[in-house]
NUDRENRO-95833 format. One record per residue (C-alpha): residue number from 1; y, z, x. Coordinates in nm, 4 decimals, always signed. Each point is the difference from the previous one (the first is absolute). Layout:
BEGIN
SITE tivex        Y        Z        X
SITE   NUM        Y        Z        X
...
//
This chain:
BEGIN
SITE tivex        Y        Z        X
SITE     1 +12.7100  +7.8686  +8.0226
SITE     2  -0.2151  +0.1324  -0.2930
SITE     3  -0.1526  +0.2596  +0.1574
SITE     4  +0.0602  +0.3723  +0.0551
SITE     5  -0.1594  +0.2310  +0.2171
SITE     6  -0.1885  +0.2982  -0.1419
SITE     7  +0.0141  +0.3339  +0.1569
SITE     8  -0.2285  +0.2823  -0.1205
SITE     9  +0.0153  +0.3813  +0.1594
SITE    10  -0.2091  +0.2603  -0.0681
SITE    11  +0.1856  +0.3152  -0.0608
SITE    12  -0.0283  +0.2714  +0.2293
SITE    13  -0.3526  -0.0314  +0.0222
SITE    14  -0.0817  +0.2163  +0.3337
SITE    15  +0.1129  +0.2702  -0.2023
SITE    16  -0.2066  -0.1117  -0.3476
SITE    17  -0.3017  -0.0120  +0.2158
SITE    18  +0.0868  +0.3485  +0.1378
SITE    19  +0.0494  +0.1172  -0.3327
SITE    20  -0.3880  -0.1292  -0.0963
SITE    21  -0.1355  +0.1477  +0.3014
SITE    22  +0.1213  +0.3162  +0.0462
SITE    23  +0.0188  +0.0568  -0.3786
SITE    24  +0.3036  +0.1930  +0.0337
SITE    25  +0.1250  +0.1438  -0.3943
SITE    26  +0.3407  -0.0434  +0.1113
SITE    27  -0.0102  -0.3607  +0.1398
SITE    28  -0.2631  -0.1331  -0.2579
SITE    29  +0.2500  +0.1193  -0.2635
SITE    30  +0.3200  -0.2230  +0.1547
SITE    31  -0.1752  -0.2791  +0.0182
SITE    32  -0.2161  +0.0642  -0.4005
SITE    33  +0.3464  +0.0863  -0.1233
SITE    34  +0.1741  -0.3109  +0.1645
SITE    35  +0.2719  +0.1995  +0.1579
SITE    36  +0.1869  -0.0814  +0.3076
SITE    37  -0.2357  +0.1647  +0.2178
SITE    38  +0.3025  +0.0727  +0.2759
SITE    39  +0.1837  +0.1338  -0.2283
SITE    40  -0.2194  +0.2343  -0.1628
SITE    41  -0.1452  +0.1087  +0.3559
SITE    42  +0.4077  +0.0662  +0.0856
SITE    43  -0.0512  +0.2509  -0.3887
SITE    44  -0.2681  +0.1976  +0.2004
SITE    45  +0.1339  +0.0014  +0.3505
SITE    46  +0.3731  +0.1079  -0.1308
SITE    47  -0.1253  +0.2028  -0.2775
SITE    48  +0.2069  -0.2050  -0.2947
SITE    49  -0.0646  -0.2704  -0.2818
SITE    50  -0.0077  -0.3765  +0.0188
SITE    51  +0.3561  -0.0079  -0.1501
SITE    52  +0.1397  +0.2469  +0.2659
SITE    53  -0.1663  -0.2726  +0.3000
SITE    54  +0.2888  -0.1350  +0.2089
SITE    55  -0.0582  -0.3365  +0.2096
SITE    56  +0.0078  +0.2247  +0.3177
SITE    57  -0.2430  +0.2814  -0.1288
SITE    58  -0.2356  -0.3166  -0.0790
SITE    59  +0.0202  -0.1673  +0.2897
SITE    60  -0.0887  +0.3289  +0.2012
SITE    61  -0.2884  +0.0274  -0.2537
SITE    62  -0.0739  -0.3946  +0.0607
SITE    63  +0.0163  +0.0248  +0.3879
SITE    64  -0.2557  +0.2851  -0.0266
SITE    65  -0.2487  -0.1059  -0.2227
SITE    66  -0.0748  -0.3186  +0.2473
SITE    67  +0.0414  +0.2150  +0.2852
SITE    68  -0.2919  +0.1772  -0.1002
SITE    69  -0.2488  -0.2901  -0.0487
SITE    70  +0.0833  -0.0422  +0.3360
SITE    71  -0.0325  +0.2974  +0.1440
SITE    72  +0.3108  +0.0544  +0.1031
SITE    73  +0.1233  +0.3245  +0.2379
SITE    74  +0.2498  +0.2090  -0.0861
SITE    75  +0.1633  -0.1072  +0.2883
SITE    76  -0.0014  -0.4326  -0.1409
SITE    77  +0.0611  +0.1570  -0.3282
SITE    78  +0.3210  +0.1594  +0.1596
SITE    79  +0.1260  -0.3263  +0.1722
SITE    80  -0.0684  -0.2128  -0.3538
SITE    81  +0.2095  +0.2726  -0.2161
SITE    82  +0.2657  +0.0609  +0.3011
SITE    83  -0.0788  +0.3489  -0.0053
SITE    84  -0.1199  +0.2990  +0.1547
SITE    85  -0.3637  +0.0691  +0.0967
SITE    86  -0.0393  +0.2976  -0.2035
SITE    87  +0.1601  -0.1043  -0.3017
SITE    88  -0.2717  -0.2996  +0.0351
SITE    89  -0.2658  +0.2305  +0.0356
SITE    90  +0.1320  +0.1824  -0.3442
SITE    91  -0.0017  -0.3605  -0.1908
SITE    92  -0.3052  -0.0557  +0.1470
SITE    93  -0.1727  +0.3707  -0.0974
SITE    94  +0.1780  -0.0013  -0.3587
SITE    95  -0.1727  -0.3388  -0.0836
SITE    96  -0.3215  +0.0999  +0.1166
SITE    97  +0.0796  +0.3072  -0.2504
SITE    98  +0.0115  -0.2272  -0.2784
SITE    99  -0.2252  -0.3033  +0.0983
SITE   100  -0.2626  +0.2915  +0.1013
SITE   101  -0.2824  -0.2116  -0.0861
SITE   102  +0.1400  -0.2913  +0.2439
SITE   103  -0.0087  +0.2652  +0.2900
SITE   104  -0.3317  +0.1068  -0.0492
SITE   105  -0.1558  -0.4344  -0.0027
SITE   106  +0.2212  -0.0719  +0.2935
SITE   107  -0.1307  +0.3243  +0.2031
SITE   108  -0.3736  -0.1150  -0.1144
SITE   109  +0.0662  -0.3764  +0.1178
SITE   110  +0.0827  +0.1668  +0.3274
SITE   111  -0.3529  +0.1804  +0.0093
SITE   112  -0.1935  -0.2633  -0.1298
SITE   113  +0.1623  -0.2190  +0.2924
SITE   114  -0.0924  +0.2630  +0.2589
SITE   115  -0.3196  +0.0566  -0.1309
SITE   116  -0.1161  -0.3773  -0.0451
SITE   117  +0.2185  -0.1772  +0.1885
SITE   118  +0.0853  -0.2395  -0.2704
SITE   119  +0.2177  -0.0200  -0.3447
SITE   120  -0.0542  -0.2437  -0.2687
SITE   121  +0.1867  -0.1565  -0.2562
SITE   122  -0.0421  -0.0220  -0.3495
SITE   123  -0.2431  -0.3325  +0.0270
SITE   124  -0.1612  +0.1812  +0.3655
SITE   125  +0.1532  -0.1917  +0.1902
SITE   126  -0.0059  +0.2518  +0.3684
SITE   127  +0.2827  +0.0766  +0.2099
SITE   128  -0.1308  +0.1942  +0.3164
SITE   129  +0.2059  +0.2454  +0.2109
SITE   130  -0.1498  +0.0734  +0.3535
SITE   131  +0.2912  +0.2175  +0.0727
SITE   132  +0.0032  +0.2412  -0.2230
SITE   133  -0.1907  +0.2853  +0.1947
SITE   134  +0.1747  -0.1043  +0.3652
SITE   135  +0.0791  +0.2837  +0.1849
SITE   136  +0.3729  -0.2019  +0.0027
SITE   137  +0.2368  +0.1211  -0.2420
SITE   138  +0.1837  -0.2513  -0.0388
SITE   139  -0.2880  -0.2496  -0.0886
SITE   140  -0.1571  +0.2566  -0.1843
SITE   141  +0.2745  +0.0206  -0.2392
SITE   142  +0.0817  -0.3993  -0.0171
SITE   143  -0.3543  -0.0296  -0.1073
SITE   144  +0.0567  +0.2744  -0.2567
SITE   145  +0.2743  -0.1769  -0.1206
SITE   146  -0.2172  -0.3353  -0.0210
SITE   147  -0.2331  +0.1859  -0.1482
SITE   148  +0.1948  +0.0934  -0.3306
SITE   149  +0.1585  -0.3334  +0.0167
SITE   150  -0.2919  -0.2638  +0.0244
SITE   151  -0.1792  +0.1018  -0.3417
SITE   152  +0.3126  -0.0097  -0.2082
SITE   153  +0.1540  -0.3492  +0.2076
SITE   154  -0.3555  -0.1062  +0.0071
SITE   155  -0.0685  +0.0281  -0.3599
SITE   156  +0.3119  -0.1724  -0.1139
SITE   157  -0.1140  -0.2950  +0.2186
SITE   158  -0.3443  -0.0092  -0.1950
SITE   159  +0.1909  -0.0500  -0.2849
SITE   160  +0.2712  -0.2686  +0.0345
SITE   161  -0.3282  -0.1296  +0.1633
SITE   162  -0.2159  +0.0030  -0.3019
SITE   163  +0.2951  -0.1499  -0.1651
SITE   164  +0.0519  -0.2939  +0.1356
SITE   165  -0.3782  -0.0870  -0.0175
SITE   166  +0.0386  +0.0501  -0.3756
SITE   167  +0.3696  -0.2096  -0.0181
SITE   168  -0.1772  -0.2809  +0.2557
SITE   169  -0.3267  -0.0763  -0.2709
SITE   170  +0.2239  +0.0101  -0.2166
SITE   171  +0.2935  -0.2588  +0.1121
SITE   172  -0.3114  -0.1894  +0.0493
SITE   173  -0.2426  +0.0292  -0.3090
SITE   174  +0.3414  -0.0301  -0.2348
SITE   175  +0.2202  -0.3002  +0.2124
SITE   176  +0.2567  +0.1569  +0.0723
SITE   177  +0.3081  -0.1996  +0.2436
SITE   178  +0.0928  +0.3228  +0.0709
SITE   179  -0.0858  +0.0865  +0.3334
SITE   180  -0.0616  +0.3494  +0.1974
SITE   181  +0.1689  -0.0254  +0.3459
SITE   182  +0.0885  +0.3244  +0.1516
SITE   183  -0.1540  +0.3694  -0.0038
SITE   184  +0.2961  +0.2069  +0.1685
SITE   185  -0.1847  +0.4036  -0.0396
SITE   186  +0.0033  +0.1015  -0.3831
SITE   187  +0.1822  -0.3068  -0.0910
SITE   188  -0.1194  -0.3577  -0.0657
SITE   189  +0.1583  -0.3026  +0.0348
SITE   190  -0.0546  -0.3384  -0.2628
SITE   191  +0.1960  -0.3505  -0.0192
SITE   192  +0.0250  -0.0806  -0.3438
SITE   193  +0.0706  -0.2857  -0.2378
SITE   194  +0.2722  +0.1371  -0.2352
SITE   195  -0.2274  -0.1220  -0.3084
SITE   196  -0.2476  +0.2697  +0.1240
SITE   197  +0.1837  +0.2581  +0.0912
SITE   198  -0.0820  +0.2346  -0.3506
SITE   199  -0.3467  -0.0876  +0.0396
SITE   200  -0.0580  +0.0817  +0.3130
SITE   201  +0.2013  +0.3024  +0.0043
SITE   202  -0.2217  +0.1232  -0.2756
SITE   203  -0.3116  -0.0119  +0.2265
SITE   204  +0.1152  +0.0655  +0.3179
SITE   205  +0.1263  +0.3595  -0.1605
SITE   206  -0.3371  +0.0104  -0.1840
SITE   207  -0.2190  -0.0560  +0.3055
SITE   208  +0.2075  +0.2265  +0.2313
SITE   209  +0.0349  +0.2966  -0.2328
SITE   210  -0.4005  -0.0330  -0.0721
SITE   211  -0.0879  -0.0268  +0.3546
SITE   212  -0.1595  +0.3182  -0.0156
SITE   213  -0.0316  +0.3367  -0.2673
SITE   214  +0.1951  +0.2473  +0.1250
SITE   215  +0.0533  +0.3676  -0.1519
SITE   216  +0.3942  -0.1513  -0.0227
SITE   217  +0.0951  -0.3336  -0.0864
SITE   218  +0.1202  -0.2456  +0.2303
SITE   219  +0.3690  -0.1759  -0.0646
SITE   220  +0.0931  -0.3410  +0.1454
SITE   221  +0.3598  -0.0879  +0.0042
SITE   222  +0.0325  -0.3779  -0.0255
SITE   223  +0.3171  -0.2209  +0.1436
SITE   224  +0.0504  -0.3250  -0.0710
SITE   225  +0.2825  -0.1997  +0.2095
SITE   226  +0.1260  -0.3546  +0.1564
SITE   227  -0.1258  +0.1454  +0.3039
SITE   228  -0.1736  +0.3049  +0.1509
SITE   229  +0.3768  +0.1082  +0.0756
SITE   230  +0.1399  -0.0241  -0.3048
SITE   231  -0.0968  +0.0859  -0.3654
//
């Protein structure tokens, strides 16, 4: 009774940070512009405008544009889309036509890994990959996969990281009741007094979205409910 709980997202920020470091045109733009960055992928994969987008033509578009800061096969990309392998494979060409810049950084993280041995993240943190010249396909490509994936995942970690230093010395220095009690991925979690709750909301936002400069911004979507279930 009198309290709320607090939850604050940030918005697709895999694909933000993939945006800064691959310093794709195309992506930069949807996230400068503040467009729907699934849709507007689904403008470029199906050739059409933002109006034209259907929910299933975006949902192809957002089921691809995660697939690929994962790595994914044309073969997972197939089973996630319920389609055939080679109609993947076209998705999967055609956005590399227009995210050509996104290609070309995740074929480079690939070297770099095979070269070094090692990725880093935006604050260098290292992610090693002793696989990724075995002799074994199969662990060859799983590291390749890791490889594209552990900057990108590993950067958004730094992030929410530096964030919750920032919202900690700050609950503290300013006395807040309002308490910070779960990190679930991107999201964080607070228990708050309901005579707080516009305060806090304020700098949790500001602290998260100033985490770190980016060549996009970053969004947070904040929730506020009875419980983590319900808003």
């Amino acid at each position: 009774k009198g309290r709320k709980i607090l939850s604050a997202d940030y918005s697709q920020i895999e694909l933000r940070i993939l945006a800064h470091l691959s310093g794709d045109p195309n992506l930069l733009k949807a996230f400068q512009e503040g467009l729907d960055v699934h849709r507007f992928t689904a403008t470029l994969l199906y050739g059409t405008d933002l109006e034209s987008v259907t929910r299933e033509m975006r949902n192809v578009a957002k089921t691809i544009n995660f697939s690929i800061v994962y790595g994914v096969s044309a073969f997972g990309l197939a089973q996630s889309l319920s389609t055939s392998v080679l109609e993947a494979q076209n998705f999967i060409d055609s956005y590399f036509t227009r995210y050509s810049k996104v290609k070309e950084y995740l074929e480079a993280q690939k070297e770099q890994a095979r070269g070094r041995g090692f990725l880093t993240t935006i604050l260098g943190r290292r992610s090693y990959f002793p696989d990724i010249n075995s002799t074994n396909q199969n662990l060859r490509q799983f590291a390749e996969r890791a490889a594209i994936n552990a900057p990108i995942q590993g950067s958004a970690a730094d992030l929410i990281k530096v964030a919750m230093i920032q919202i900690e010395s700050e609950l503290e220095s300013k006395a807040f009741k309002s308490l910070m009690i779960l990190q679930v991925h991107d999201e964080l979690v607070f228990d708050v007094p309901d005579n707080e709750l516009e305060k806090l909301e304020k700098m949790v936002r500001q602290k998260m979205e100033g985490a770190y400069s980016l060549r996009v911004p970053l969004k947070v979507d904040v929730r506020v409910g009875a419980s983590w279930y319900h808003e």
